[in-house]
N, C-alpha and C positions, 0 to 999 in steps of 0.2 A: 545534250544541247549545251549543258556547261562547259565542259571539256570543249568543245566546238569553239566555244566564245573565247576562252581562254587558250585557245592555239593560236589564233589569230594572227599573223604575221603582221607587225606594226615597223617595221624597218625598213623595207622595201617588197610589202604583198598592194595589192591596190586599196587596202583600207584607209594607206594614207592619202592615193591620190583622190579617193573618195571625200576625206577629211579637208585638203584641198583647196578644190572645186567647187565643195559647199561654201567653206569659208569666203574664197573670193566670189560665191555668189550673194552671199549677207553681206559684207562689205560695199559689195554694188549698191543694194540694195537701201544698207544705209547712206548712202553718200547721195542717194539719190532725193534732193529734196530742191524746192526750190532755190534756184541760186542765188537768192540774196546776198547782200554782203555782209549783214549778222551771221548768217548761217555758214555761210563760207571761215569766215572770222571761226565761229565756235567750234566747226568741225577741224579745223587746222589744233586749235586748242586741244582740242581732246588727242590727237591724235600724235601733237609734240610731248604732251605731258605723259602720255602713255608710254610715250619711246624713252622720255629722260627719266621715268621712275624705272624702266628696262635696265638702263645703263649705270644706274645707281644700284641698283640690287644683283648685275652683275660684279660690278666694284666690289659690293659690299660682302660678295659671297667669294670674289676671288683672292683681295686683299687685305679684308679687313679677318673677316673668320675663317677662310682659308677650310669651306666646307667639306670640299673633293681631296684636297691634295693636290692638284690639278689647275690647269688655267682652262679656261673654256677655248674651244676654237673659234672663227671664226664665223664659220657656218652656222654653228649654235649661237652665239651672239644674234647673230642674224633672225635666228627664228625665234628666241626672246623677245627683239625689240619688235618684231613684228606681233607678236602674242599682243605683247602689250597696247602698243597702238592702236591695234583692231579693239581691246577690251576700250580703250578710249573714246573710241569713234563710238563704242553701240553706250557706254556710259553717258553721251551727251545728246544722243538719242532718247533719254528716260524723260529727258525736260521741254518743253513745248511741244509736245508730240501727241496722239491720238493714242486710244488706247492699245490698238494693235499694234501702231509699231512702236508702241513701247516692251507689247507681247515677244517680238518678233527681235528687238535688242536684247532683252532677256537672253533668249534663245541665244541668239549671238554669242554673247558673253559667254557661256554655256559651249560654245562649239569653237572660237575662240580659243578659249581653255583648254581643250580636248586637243585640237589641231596644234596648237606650241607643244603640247606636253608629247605627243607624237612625233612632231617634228625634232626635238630635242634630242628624242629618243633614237632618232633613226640618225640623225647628225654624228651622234657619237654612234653606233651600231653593234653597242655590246646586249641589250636585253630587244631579245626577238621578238618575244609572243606579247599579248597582252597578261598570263598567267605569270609572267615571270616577270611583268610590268611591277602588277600588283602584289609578286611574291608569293605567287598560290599555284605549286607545283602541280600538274599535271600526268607525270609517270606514275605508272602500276607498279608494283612490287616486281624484282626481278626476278622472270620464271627462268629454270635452265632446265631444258628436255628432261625427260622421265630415263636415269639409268645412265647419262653422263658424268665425269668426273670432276667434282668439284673442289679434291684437292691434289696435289701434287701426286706421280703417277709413283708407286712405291719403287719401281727401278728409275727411277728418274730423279734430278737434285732434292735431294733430302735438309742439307743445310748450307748456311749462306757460304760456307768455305769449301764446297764441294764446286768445282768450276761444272760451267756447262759442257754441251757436247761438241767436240770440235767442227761434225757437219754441219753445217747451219740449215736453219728450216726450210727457207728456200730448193735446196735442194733434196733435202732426205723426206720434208712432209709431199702425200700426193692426198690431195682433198679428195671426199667420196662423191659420187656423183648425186644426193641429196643433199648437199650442204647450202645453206642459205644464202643470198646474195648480196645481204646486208646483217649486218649488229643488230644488238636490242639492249634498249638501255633502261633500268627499271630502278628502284630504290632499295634500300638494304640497310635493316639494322645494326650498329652497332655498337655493342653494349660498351657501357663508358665505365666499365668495373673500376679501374686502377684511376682514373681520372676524376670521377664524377663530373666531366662536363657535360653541361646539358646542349646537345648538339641537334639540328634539327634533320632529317631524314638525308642520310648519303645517297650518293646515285653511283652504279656500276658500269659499265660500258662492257659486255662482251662481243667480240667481233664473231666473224663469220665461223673460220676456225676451229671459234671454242664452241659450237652449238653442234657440235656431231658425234659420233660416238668413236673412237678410240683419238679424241680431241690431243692435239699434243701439248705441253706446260707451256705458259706464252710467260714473255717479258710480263712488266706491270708500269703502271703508270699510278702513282700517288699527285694528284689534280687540285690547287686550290684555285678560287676565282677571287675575283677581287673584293674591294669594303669600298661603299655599304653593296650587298648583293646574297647570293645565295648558291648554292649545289646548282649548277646546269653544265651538259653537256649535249648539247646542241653542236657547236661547232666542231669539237673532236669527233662526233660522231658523222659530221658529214666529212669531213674531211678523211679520218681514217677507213671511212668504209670506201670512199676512192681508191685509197690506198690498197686498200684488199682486195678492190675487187681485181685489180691489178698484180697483187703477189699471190695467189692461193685462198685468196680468204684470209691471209695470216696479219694479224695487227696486235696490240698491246689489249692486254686489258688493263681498264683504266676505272682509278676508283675515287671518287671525287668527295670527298667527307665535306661538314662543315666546320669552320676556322673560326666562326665570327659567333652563332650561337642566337646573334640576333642582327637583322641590317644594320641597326643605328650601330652596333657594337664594333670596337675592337682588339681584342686582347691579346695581340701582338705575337701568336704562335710561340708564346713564351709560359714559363708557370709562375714570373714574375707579378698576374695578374691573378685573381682569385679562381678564374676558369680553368686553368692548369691547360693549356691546348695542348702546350707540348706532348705532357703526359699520357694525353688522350692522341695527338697520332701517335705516339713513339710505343706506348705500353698498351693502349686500347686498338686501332686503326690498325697497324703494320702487322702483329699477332691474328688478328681476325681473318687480314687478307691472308696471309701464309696457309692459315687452315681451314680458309672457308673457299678457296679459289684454286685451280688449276696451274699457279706459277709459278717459274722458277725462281729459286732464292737466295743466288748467287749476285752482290751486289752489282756486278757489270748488267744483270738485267731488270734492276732496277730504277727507277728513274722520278723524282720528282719535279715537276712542273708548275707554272704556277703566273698569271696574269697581278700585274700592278702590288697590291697589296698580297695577294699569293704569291708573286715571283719573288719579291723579300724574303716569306717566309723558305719558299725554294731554296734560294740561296744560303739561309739559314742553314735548314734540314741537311741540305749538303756538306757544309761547310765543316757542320760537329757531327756530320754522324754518316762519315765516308764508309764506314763498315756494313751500312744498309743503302745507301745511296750513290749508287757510281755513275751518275747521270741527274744533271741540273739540268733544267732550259727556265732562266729567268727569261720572263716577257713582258718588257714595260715594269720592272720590278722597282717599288719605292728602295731605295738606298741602303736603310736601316729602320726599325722601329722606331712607330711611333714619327717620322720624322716631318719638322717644322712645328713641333709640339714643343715646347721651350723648359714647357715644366714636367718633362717625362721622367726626367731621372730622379725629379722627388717625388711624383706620382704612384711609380711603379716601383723604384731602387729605394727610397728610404730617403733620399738626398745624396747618394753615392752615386756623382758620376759615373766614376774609374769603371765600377760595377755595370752602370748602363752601355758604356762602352764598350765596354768586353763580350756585351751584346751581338755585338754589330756585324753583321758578316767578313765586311772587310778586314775588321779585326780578328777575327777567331782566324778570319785566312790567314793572316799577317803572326799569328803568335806563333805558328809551330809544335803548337800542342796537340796537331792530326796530320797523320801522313796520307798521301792521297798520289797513292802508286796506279792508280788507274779512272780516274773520275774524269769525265767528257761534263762540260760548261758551253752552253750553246746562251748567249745572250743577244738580247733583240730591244730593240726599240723605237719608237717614229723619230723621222726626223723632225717634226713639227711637238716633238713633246720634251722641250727642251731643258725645264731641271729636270723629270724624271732622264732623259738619254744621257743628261752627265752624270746621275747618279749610277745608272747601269752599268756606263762605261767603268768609273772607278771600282764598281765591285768586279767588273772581271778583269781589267787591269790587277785586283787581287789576287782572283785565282789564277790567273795565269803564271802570277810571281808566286803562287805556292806549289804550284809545277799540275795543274788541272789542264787537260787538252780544251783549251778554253777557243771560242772564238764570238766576235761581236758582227752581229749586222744592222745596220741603219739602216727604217723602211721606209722609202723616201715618200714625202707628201702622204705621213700618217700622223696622229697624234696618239692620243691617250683612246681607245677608240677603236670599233670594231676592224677595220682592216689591222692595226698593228696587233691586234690581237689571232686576226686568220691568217696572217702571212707569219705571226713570229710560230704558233703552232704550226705550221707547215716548214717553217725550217729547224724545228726542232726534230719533228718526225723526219726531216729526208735524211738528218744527221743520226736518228736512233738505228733507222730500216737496217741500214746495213751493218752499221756495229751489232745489233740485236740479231744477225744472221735472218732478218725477214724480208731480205731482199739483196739481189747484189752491188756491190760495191759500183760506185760510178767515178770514183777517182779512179 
């Protein structure tokens, strides 16, 4: 029954238009009193000061503390000030009123609450469930069939400088006529020996493919999602099993660790912070997948991805460490660490700029101090998300001048926000399919 509650679809399943419907029916409700012109008078009141504490605490969160990184869209403003003004209208309800519908504003306020924080949610349309609302993960432990192969096949890529096989899967795999017709995506320990960060539960994605028995070694996908947030893969998982069911069954597996360690946190996918992230993808994470997974190890078929504050790190991981990573897709990626932070570079560097900048992906592209003879840059961003798409832009404007098969798309009327995030993963995948030989080429 828990599990049930926490699946819940709060983006667009009918819980919101449930949330709604009640609300504009309390609303009715409250407004509905005699018409006097005190009442008239006091319900206007409630319901302007509702709207103007709205528009001051989106100020205050966009320009003053700069909570997101992010400006708010539109639409979301919108279901703010209406949050608010409803909490008005039933707060002025408490005062000359009967005891019920003082019960009954109560309630209001209550459902009110419930409805903006929904509607917010679904505005922007990055966290689905109500489980992922509240950060309280739902997947089981990832099973893979009794007698399948969980690491690379011993005639098959053995190390990252052994190239793959010239036929591409597309045409050499033939699926068996039991093979499943969608992925499973389950959670997956792993141990943070060399890092000690404390990481909360990874999530795997295997596709159709890998759940059969003489499975062949797939690409991989190294997955971070943005701050403040957590491990899900929801949308790669819808989207790639389209994609599969479409080529074979054949898709990426994809392995989505945690970056942050905690929502409020974030420690910059660097070891400049006490958490050591780096350390824990680069020496804990990357290690684990190699030998706990069915992949090829040859960096053209690998690939790191990565939304807002994960596409930074993306571009990062790429950037210094083209010998694992021959495949970026930044998505909506912040620019550089830590950025609009003013005090980052005595926070985390000591006070050495020079050092915080040397950070920066753009820079590590710009130094020359990594060659990047075959790395594909797929970068994305709303048109409606406008410091981040200038940030994006400049870093691939980088890579492209470090000589990366780089390419940028603007996704028009998105912002910061669940479409820029299912349409940039979707042109990252249509750009992997065929270099990853998982489908053929359409150019």
């Amino acid at each position: 029954m828990t599990d049930l509650i926490l699946s819940i679809n709060i983006v667009d399943g009918p819980a919101v238009v449930v949330l709604v419907v009640l609300s504009l029916g309390l609303a009715g409700f409250l407004l509905a009193r005699r018409p006097t012109l005190v009442w008239v008078l006091t319900a206007l009141v409630g319901v302007l000061a509702g709207a103007a504490i709205a528009l001051v605490t989106v100020f205050l969160t966009e320009k003053v503390f700069n909570l997101f990184g992010v400006g708010f869209s539109p639409t979301t403003i919108t279901w703010i000030v209406l949050t608010f003004a409803g909490i008005g209208l039933a707060i002025v309800n408490l005062w000359l009123s009967r005891w019920w519908r003082k019960v009954i504003a109560g309630v209001a306020i209550v459902v009110f609450a419930l409805t903006g924080t929904v509607g917010v949610n679904s505005s922007i349309g990055l966290t689905k469930t109500v489980g992922a609302l509240l950060g309280i993960g739902t997947e089981k432990p990832l099973v893979v069939p009794t007698g399948l192969p969980t690491t690379p096949h011993p005639t098959g890529t053995s190390s990252p400088s052994t190239p793959p096989s010239t036929v591409p899967l597309y045409q050499s795999w033939t699926p068996p006529a039991d093979m499943p017709s969608v992925g499973t995506v389950g959670t997956i320990d792993i141990p943070n020996t060399n890092s000690g960060f404390v990481a909360r539960k990874a999530l795997a994605y295997l596709p159709p493919a890998a759940l059969v028995q003489g499975a062949p070694a797939l690409p991989v996908i190294i997955q971070l999602n943005g701050s403040p947030g957590s491990p899900g893969l929801d949308d790669p998982k819808s989207i790639l099993d389209q994609m599969a069911s479409a080529n074979k069954g054949l898709a990426p597996i994809v392995i989505n660790p945690d970056q942050l360690g905690d929502p409020s946190k974030d420690p910059l996918c660097l070891d400049a912070t006490s958490d050591k992230v780096e350390t824990y993808i680069m020496d804990d994470v990357v290690p684990y997948v190699r030998t706990h997974f069915n992949v090829l190890q040859d960096p053209k078929s690998w690939a790191f991805v990565g939304f807002s504050n994960g596409g930074e790190c993306a571009a990062y991981f790429g950037a210094k460490y083209p010998e694992v990573f021959g495949n970026v897709v930044d998505i909506s990626g912040d620019q550089y660490q830590a950025i609009g932070d003013n005090g980052a570079a005595k926070k985390y560097f000591g006070g050495d700029s020079a050092a915080y900048r040397a950070a920066w992906p753009e820079n590590i592209l710009a130094s020359g101090a990594h060659a990047y003879p075959d790395t594909l840059g797929v970068f994305t961003a709303g048109s409606d998300d406008q410091e981040i798409n200038a940030g994006v832009r400049t870093v691939f404007a980088a890579a492209k001048a470090a000589g990366w098969k780089a390419s940028f798309t603007e996704i028009p009327n998105a912002g910061h926000d669940g479409p820029a995030l299912d349409i940039g993963l979707q042109t990252g995948y249509n750009a992997l399919y065929p270099r990853w030989g998982l489908a053929a080429s359409t150019g």
